[in-house]
N, C-alpha and C positions, 0 to 999 in steps of 0.2 A: 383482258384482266388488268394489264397495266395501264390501260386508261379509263380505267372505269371510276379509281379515286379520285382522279382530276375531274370527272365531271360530275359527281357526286359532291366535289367542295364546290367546284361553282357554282351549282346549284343549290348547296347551302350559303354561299357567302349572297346569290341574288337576292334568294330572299330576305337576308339580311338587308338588302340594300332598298328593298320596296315601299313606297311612299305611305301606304296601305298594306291593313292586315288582311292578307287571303283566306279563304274561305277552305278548311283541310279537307273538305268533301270534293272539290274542283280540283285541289294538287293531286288527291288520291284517284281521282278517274283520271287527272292527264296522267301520271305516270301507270296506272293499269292499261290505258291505251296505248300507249307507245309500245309497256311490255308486248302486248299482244301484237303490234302490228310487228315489232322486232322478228319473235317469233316463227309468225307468219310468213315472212319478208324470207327467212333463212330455209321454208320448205320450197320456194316458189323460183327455177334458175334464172327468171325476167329480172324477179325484183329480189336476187340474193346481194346485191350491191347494198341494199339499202339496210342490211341487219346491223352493221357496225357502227354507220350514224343514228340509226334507230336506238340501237340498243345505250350508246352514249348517252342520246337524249332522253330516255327510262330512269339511267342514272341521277343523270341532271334533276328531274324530277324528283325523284326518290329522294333528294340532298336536303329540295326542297321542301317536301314532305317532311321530312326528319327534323328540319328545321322548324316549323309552325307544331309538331307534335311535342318538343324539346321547350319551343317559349310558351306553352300551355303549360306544361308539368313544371314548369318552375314558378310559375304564379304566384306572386305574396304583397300583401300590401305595400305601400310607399309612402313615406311620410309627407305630408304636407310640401308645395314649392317653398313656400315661406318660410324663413329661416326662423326659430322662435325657441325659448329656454324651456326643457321639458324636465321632468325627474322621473329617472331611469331607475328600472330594480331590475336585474337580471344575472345572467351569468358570463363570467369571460370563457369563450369559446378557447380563443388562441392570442396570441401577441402577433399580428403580424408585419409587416416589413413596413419599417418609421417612415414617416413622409418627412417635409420639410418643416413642419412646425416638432416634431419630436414623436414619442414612441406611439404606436397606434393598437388599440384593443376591437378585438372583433367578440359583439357582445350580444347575446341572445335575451332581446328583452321579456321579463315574465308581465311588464305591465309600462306604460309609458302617460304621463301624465296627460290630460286631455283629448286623451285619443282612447275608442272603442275596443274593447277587446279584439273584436274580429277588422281591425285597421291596423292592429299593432303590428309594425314589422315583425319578418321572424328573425332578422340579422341587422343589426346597424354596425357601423364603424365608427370609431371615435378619436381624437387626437388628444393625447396629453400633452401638458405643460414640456417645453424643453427642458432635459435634466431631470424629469421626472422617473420615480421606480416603477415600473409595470408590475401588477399585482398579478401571481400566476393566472395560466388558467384552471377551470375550475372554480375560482371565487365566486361567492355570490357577494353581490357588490349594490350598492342605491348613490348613484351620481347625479348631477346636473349638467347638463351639454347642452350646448346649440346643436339644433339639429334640422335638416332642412331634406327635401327630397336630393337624391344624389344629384350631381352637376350635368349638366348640358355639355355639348362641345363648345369648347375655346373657342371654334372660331367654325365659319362655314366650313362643309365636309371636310373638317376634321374628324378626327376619332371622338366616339360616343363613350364618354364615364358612363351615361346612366345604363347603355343597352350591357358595355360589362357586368354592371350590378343587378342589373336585370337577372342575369342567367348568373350568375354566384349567390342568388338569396339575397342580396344586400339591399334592404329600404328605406335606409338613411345615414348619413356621414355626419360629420361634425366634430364639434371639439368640447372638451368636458371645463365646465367653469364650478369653479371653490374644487376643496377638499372631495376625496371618492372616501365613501365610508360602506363599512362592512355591514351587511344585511342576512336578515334570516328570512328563507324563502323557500318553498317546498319542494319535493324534491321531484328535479324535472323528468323526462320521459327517456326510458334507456336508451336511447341513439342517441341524444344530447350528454347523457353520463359518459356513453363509451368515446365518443370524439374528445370529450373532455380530462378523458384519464387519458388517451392518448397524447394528448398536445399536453397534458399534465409532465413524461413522461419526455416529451418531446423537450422540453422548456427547462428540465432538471436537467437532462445530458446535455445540452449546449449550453446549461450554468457551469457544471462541473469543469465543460471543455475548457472555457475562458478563464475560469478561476485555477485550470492548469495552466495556461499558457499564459494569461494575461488577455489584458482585451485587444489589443492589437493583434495577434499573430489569433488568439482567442477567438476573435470575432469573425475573420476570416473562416475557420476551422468550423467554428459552430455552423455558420451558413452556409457549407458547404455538405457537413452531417445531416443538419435538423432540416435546413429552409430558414430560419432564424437568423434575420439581418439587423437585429436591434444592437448588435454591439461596431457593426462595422460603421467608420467615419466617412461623413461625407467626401475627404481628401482623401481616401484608399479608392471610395465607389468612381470620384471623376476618374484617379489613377489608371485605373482597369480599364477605363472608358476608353478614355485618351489612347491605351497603347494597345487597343483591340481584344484586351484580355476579361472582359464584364461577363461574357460566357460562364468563366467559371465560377463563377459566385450564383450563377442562378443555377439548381439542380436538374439537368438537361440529360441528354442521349449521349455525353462525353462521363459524367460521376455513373451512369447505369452499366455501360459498357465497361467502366472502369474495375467495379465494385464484381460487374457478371462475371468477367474475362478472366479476373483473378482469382475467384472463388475456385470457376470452371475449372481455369488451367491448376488449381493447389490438388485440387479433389482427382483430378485426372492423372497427376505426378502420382499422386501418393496411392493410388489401386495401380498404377501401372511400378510401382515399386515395392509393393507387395507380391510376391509371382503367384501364390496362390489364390488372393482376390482375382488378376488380371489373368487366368487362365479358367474360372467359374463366372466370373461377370462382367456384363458389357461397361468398360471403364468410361468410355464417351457418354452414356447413357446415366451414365450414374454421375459424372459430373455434371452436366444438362441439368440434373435435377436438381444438384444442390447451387448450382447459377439461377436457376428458378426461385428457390425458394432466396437467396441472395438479394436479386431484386424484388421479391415480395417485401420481404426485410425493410429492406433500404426504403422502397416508399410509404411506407408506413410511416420509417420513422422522420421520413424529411416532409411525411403532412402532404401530401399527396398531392400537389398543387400540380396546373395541368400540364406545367413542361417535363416535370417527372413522371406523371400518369402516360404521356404520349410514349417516354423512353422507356418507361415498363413495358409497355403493352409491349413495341418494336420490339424490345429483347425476349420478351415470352415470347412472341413468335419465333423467333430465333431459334431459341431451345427449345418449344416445339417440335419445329421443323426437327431440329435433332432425333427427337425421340420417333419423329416418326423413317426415321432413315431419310431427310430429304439433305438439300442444300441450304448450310444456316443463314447464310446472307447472299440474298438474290431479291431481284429487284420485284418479283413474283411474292416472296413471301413479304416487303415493303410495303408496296400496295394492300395485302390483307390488311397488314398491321392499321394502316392508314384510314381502311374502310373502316374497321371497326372502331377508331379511333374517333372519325366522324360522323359513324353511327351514334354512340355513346353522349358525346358531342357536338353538334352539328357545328356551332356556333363559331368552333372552332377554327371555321375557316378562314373567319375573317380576320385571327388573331397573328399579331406578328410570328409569335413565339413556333407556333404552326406551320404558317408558311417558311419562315426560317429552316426550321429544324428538316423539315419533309424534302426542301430543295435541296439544303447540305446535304440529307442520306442520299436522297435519290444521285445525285451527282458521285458521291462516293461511293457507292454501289458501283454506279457504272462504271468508272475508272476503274472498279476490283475488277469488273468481268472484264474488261478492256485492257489491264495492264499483261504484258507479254510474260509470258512464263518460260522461263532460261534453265534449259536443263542443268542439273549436278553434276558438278567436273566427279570424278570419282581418284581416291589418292593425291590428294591437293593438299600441299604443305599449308600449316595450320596461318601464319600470317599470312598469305594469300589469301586463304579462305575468308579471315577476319578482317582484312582490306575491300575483298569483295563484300561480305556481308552488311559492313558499315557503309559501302558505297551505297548499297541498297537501300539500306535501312535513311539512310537522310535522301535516298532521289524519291523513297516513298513517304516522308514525312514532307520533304518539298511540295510533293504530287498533291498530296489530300488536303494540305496546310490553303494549299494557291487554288482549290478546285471548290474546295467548302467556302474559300473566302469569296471567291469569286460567285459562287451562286448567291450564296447571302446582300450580296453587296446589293441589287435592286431594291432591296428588302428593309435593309439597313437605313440606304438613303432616302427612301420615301418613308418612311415610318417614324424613323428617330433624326432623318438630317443630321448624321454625322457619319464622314468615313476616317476611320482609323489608320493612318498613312503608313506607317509600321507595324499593323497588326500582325502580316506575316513575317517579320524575321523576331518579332515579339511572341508568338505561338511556337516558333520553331523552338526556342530557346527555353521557352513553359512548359512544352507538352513531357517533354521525358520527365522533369521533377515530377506534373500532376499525374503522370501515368506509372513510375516506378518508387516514388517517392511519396508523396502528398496523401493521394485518395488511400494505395493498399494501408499503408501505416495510419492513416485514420480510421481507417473500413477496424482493422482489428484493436486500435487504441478505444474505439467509441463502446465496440464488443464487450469489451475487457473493463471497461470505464466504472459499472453498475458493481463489481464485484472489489474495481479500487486498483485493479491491476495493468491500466490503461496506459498510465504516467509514461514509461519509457518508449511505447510506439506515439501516441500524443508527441511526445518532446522531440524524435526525430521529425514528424510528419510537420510540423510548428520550426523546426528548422527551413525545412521545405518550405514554406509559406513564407517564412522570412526573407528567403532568395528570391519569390516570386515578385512579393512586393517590389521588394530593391529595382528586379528587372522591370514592372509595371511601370514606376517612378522615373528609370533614366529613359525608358522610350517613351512617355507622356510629356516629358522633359524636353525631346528630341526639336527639334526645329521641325516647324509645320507637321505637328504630329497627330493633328486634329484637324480636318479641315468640318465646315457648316456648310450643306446643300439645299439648296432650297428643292421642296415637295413640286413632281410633276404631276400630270391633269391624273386623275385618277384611273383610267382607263388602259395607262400605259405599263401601268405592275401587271395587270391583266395578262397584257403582252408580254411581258418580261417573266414572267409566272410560266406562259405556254409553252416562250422559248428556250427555258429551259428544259421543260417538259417533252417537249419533240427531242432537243439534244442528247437528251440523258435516255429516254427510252425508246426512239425508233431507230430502227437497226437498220445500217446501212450509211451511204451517204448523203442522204438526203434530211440525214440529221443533222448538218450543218446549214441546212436553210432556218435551224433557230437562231441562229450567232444575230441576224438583224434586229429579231425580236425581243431578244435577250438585253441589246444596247438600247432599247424604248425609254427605260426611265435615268439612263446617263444621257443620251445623247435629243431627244424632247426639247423641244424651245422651253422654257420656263415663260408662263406670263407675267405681265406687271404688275409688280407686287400694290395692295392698296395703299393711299397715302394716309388711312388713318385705319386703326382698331380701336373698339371699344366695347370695357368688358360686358356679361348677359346682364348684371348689376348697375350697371352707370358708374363703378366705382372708378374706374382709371381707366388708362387710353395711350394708345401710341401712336408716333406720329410717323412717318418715315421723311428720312432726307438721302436719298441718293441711298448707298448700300446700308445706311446707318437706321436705325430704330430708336426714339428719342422715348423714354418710358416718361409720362408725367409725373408717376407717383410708382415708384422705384421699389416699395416697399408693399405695396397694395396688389393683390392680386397676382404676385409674382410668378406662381406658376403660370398660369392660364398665359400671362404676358411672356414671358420668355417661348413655352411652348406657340406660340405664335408667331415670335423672332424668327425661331429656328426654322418652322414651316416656312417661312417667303425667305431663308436664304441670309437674314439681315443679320448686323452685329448690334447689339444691344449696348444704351450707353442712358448714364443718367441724363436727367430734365438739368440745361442750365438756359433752355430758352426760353422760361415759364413762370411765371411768379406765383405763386403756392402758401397759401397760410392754412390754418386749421380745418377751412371748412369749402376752398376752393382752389381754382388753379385759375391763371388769365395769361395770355398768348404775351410774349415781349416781339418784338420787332424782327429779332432773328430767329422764331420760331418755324417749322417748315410748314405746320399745316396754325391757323389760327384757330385755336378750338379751344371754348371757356371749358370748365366744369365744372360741379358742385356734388358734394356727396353728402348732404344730408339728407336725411329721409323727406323731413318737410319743403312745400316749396320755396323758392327764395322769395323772400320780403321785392315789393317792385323797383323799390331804389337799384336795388344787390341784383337784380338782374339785368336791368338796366345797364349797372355796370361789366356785367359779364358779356353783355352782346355789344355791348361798346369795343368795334373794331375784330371783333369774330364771325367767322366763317361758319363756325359749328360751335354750337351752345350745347353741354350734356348735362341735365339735370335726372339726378338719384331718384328725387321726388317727384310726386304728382307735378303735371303742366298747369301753369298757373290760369287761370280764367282771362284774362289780361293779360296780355305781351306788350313792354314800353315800342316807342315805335324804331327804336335800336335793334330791336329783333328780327324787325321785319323782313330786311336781307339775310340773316342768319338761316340755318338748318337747325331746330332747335327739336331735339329730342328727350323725350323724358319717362319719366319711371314707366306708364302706363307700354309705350315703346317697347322699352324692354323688356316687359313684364310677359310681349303676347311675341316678339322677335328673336330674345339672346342676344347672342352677342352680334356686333357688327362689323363688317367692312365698308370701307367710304374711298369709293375713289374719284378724285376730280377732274370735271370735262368739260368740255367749251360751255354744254348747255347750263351745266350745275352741277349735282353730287349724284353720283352713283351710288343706291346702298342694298347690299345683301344682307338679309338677313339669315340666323343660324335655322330659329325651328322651322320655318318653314319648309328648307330642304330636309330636314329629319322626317315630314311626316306625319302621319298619326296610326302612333305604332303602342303595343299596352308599354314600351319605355317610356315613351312620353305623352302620355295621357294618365298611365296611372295613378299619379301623385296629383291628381286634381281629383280623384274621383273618392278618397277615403270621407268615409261619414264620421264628422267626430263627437262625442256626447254632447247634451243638452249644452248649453252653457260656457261651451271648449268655445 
């Protein structure tokens, strides 16, 4: 039982990882096979050895299964590759969390210009102006945006934008241009209304929160209530970053447990301090139910996004387990949780937030079953008592602080390439505010909010936050309080994923034969980074020199280019080796890699390219390949629109013979993520 969800994710994360779409009629007879051969295997005493690897690999199966049943029911058009001006009528669904250009609208188109009814995404996303007002949700709204199919990976096996948006509904991104204007439109189908009065409902109590506290301490509060990150700055988000503390801002297994724990423990105080309720009803039982409905509550109202859908489900299990007389936290009822979680989900596996969260419990489970239990002195003077209790209480916030941190860390650094160098004496110092202060005084300011009576638990809990900050700030502040790791080979999370999995759930000592597997993705050679990227667009490029990352165009493409830095490990630094004017970039003497570029759509004039392959290594041209290359090109690498158009992005690294280049789609595949947005039919004349 406890390994059956491990192989159930990895058998949904392979499939996720398959070059080609499988065929659900061949997953479903190899996993009915294996069931049956498991089965079999466990009546037969020759071959009863083989029921446990059999049955594993049923699981596996079944993951996989779940997975191709999971990217069929989410099926929905995708907008065009090509980025192009459309005029949007629809509805704002939700405000979701700003990106780097400013607040972002999640917006259920009723119609999108040049495109077929049955091609119209059911969801796009959109970027407003920085500084701009977010128009609630609910609105019906007629915009203009660029909008283009979602993005590709940055960079070879890297992480997949489009296969996320795949399985969220999402069939185009973009950014909205001129003025959004109000539209009358009819009226949409009740599941669309009810999401919509919810995030309606959602979006007014984390206005209310900020406009009690202010947006600073506000903004913090809201996102940690609703899901609602449009008021926090990007100097609070590095903050958190920086001092190991960004956990809290995403609504996780720590606000679920927080929000359950205190419901539980109030409801349970108060029948066992009635003597009449507590001698006719079971008090545990009845608090179970109302920590149940607690975290119903709470995911509702924080928008149900999947790191709080994962921390719901775990804690219904929990109180479950309650009600049914078992044990609320064991590593038996984790795995349920887990299954069902990637049941519902399969996709899930492959996501950080998942693998995170599933390694921390697991691990912190085990440490519960694992920590010694010291009998009660009986008749112990009360500072004794209270000496010993606090010894306890900080060697088990040490314990969990250094055990959650520790599993995460594989996870951490292959994912995001950054480890937090004081996140644990930053956590230590966080966790009693966000656990006696923070969460309960919000959980009932937020309650109490809608009726007006919010204000004084708000103002303490906004205190609290205020302290966090400060503490976020001087250990982000701290000396090396941030280090950048560069991503190892993919294969070695795998192993670091196992070995933890062996440690935390096989009994005995031979649980310590994970501790090797565990170190896979810290201890892993790192290989040599490329000496060039270049974005899926032709639009910008890096160059690398020694640990450094030379960005040509600083300003272009910024995510995609940083997220790239950070993968090979690099520190990131303006172009001052490059000559740069409007429509080009050309290599100076002291640049690392010689590489022209150009970013206009059209090809360059033959002079102007001429000039661009004049003493370049690597020409990148936005635009079509010209018909003609001067004969300045001819030693060049000279890549152009068409390149990009059928590769993404690229890696270039240089060697005796010439240039080495990987391209991105190829290793994606042809999967309905990246295939779909080629196959929309659009009207006559579109």
């Amino acid at each position: 039982m406890l390994w059956s969800p491990v192989a159930f994710a990895l058998g949904a994360a392979g499939y996720l990882e398959l070059k080609a779409e499988p065929s659900l009629s061949l997953l479903a007879l190899i996993a009915l096979a294996l069931g049956v051969l498991a089965v079999w295997s466990r009546g037969w005493r020759r071959w009863s050895g083989l029921a446990v690897p059999l049955t594993l690999a049923a699981f596996a199966a079944c993951g996989a299964s779940a997975g191709k049943i999971r990217c069929d029911r989410v099926a929905a058009p995708v907008m065009p590759v090509e980025r192009g001006v459309r005029v949007v009528d629809g509805f704002v669904v939700d405000v979701v969390s700003p990106g780097t250009a400013g607040p972002r609208l999640l917006v259920a188109p009723v119609s999108v210009s040049r495109l077929a009814p049955a091609a119209t995404p059911t969801r796009i996303r959109v970027s407003l102006p920085e500084g701009s007002t977010a128009p609630p949700p609910g609105s019906a709204l007629r915009l203009k945006a660029m909008l283009s199919a979602p993005p590709p990976p940055a960079a070879p096996r890297s992480h997949d934008f489009a296969r996320d948006a795949w399985f969220n509904g999402i069939g185009g991104v973009g950014f909205t241009v001129g003025e959004i204007e109000d539209a009358v439109l009819d009226r949409p189908p009740w599941r669309l209304r009810l999401a919509m009065a919810v995030n309606a409902m959602r979006w007014d109590l984390a206005s209310r929160i900020v406009e009690r506290l202010g947006p600073d301490s506000g903004g913090i509060a809201a996102a940690m209530v609703t899901g609602h990150e449009a008021w926090v700055t990007a100097e609070q988000t590095e903050a958190m970053r920086a001092s190991g503390l960004a956990h809290i801002l995403s609504i996780s297994g720590l606000h679920m447990a927080i929000v359950g724990g205190f419901v539980f423990a109030a409801v349970r105080l108060l029948v066992a301090a009635w003597p009449w309720a507590a001698l006719r009803f079971p008090g545990k039982k009845i608090a179970a139910v109302a920590g149940l409905a607690a975290v119903g509550a709470y995911l509702i109202v924080s928008g149900a996004p999947p790191p709080a859908l994962r921390a719901a489900i775990t804690a219904g299990v929990a109180f479950l387990a309650i009600l049914a007389d078992r044990q609320a936290v064991s590593l038996h009822g984790l795995a349920l949780a887990a299954l069902i979680i990637l049941i519902a989900q399969p996709e899930q596996a492959s996501a950080a937030g998942f693998q995170m969260s599933f390694a921390a419990t697991a691990a912190l489970v085990a440490l519960a079953e694992a920590w010694p239990r010291q009998p009660r002195e009986i008749s112990v003077p009360w500072p004794i008592r209270f000496t010993q209790a606090a010894m306890a209480w900080l060697a088990i916030s040490v314990g969990a602080s250094f055990v959650a941190g520790l599993a995460t860390g594989p996870f951490a650094m292959q994912h995001f390439n950054r480890v937090a160098i004081w996140g644990l004496p930053a956590n230590l110092v966080v966790s009693p505010l966000s656990s006696f202060v923070i969460m309960p005084f919000l959980a009932v300011g937020a309650a109490l909010e809608p009726l007006g009576l919010g204000g004084p638990f708000l103002a303490v809990a906004g205190w609290g936050i205020d302290a966090m900050t400060a503490v976020a700030r001087w250990f982000a502040g701290a000396h090396g309080a941030q280090q950048t790791v560069a991503s190892a080979p993919g294969f070695t999370l795998v192993l670091s994923f196992l070995g933890i999995m062996l440690a935390c759930l096989w009994k005995g000592r031979l649980r310590w034969l994970g501790a090797p597997l565990f170190l896979a993705v810290s201890l892993w050679p790192r290989p040599t980074p490329p000496d060039l990227w270049i974005a899926a667009d032709g639009t910008t490029a890096v160059a690398r020199r020694s640990g450094q990352a030379v960005l040509l165009r600083p300003d272009a493409r910024r995510f995609g280019a940083e997220l790239w830095v950070r993968r090979r490990g690099l520190e990131p630094v303006d172009s001052k080796d490059f000559a740069c004017d409007r429509v080009s970039c050309r290599p100076k003497p002291s640049a690392p890699v010689a590489v022209s570029l150009s970013w206009t759509r059209r090809a360059p004039a033959f002079e102007v390219l001429q000039g661009l392959c004049a003493g370049a290594e690597v020409v990148v041209l936005r635009g079509p390949r010209p018909a003609a290359l001067p004969a300045a090109c001819r030693d060049a690498v000279v890549l152009a629109g068409e390149d990009f158009a059928a590769g993404g992005a690229a890696e270039l690294w240089r060697r005796p013979d010439g240039w080495w280049i990987v391209w991105t789609t190829p290793g994606r595949g042809f999967r309905p993520w990246t295939s779909a947005a080629d196959t929309n039919e659009q009207e006559p004349g579109g």
